[in-house]
N, C-alpha and C positions, 0 to 999 in steps of 0.2 A: 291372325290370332283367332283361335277358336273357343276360348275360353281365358280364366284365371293362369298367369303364370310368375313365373321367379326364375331372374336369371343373376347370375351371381357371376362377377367379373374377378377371376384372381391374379391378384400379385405377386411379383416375389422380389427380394430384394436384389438391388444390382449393387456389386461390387468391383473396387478399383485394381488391379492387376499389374503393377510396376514391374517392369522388366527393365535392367541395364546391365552394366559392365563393370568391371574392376578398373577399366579407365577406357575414356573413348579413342584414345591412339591404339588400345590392342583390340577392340572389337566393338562391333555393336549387335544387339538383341532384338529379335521381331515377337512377338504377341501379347507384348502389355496395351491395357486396354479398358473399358469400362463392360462389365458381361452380367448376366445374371447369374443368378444363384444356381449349379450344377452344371454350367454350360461347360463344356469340354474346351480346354485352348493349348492351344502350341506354341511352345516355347522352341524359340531357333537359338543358338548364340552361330557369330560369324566371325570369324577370327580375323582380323589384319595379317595382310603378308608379312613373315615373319614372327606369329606367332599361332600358337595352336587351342583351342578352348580345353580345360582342365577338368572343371567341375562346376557346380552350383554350389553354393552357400553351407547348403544343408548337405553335402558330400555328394550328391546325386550326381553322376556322369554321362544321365545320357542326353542324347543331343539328334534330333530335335524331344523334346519331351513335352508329355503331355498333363495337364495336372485337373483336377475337376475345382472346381469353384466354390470355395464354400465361407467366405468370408476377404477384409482389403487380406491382400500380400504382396509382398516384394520378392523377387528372385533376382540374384545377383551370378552373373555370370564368370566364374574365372580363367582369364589369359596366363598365359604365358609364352615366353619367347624360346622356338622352336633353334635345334642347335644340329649342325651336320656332323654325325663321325664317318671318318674315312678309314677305312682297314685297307692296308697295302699288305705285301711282302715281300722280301729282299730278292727276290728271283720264281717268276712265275712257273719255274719248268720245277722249283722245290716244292711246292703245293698252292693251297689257297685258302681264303680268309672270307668269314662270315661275320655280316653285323653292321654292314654299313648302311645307311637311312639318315633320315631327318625326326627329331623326336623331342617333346615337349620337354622343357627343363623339367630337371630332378628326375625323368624317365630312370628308368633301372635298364639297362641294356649288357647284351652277352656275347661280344667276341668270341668266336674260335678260329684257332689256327689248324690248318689240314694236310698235314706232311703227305706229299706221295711219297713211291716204293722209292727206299734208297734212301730216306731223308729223313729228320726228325726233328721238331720245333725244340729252338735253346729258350729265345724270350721275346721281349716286346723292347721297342726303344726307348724304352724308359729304366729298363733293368727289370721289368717285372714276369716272373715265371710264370704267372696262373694261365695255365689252359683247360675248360675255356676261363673267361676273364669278363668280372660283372662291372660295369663302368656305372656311376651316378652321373649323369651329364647335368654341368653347371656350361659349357661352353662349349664352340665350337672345337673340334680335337681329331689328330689323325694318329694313325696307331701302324706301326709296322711290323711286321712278325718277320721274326731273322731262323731261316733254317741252317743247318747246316748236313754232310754228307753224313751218311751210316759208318763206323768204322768195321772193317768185320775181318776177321783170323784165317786168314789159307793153312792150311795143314798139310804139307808132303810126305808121303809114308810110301814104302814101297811092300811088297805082298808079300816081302821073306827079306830080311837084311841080309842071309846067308848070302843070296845072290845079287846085291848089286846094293846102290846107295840112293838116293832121294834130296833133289835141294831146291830151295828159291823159297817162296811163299812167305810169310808173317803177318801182320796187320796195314791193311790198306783200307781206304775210301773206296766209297762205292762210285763205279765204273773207272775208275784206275788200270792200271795192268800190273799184273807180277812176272815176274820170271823164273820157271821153273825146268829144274831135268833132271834127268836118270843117266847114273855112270853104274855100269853092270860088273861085277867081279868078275876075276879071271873065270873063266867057264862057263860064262852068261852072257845073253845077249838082253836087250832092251827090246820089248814087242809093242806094247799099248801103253795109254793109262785107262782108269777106269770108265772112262767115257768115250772107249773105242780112237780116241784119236792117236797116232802112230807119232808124232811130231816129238822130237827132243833133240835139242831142247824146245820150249816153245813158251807163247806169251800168252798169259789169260787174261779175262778183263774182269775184277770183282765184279 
């Protein structure tokens, strides 16, 4: 000391910081605590297996969160019980299915079914048409999407009826076979069809 001096010690208030759960079977909370006034603290929630953390109290969803200190508070964390959908479909070689996960109750979640070439989505086993298809998950739930084949129209025409006639074709499933030929009028002969092939009769496959 070299002189006269003043030294001024400060305070600041310290405040209680409650952290829990909406119940201790779905989870527990880390950063409640006693802290001072501005200290920065980290809120964790941790879910129990079989459920997933929702929100805080005051709507806030993030996790781990951070809050500054400015007075007591409680922050309540909320669980919920996490649920599986399973998306199948009646036959893997008809397309494929989007949406399966594990997801907090009340999630919003969005099936779609994915016809390949040749196929096209009728419904779900439940009778329901929507594609895609918004689920509310209150439970666990499996969903299956039922394709079925394309139907599509053979048309046989021949380049001039004058000479000769055209048969077989109509409405088939896709990769079926039809049966089709050409019987030529007197003074014609049968050469191609338009796809260069010579065959008649012969089988195609939709």
């Amino acid at each position: 000391v070299s002189g006269n001096a003043t030294y001024i010690a400060t305070f600041v208030p310290k405040y209680t910081i409650f952290a829990m759960s909406n119940g201790t079977s779905f989870g527990t909370v880390n950063g409640g605590g006693s802290y001072n006034q501005g200290d920065i603290v980290t809120l964790t929630a941790n879910p129990n297996n079989g459920y997933g953390f929702d929100r805080w109290q005051d709507g806030n969803t993030d996790n781990p969160r951070n809050i500054v200190v400015s007075g007591n508070a409680t922050y309540i964390a909320t669980f919920v019980p996490k649920y599986t959908i399973l998306v199948m479909n009646n036959d893997t070689s008809y397309g494929t299915v989007n949406g399966c996960g594990v997801y907090n109750e009340g999630s919003t979640v969005t099936i779609t079914a994915n016809a390949n070439y040749g196929y096209h989505f009728t419904h779900w086993n439940d009778g329901n048409t929507d594609n895609p298809r918004t689920i509310n998950l209150t439970q666990d739930t499996t969903f299956t999407a039922y394709f079925e084949k394309n139907n599509y129209t053979i048309t046989v025409v021949t380049n001039n009826n004058t000479m000769g006639q055209a048969y077989g074709g109509g409405i088939a499933r896709f990769l079926d076979s039809l049966f089709i030929g050409a019987t030529p009028n007197y003074g014609y002969r049968f050469t191609r069809w338009q796809d260069n092939n010579t065959d008649n009769s012969r089988v195609v496959q939709v």
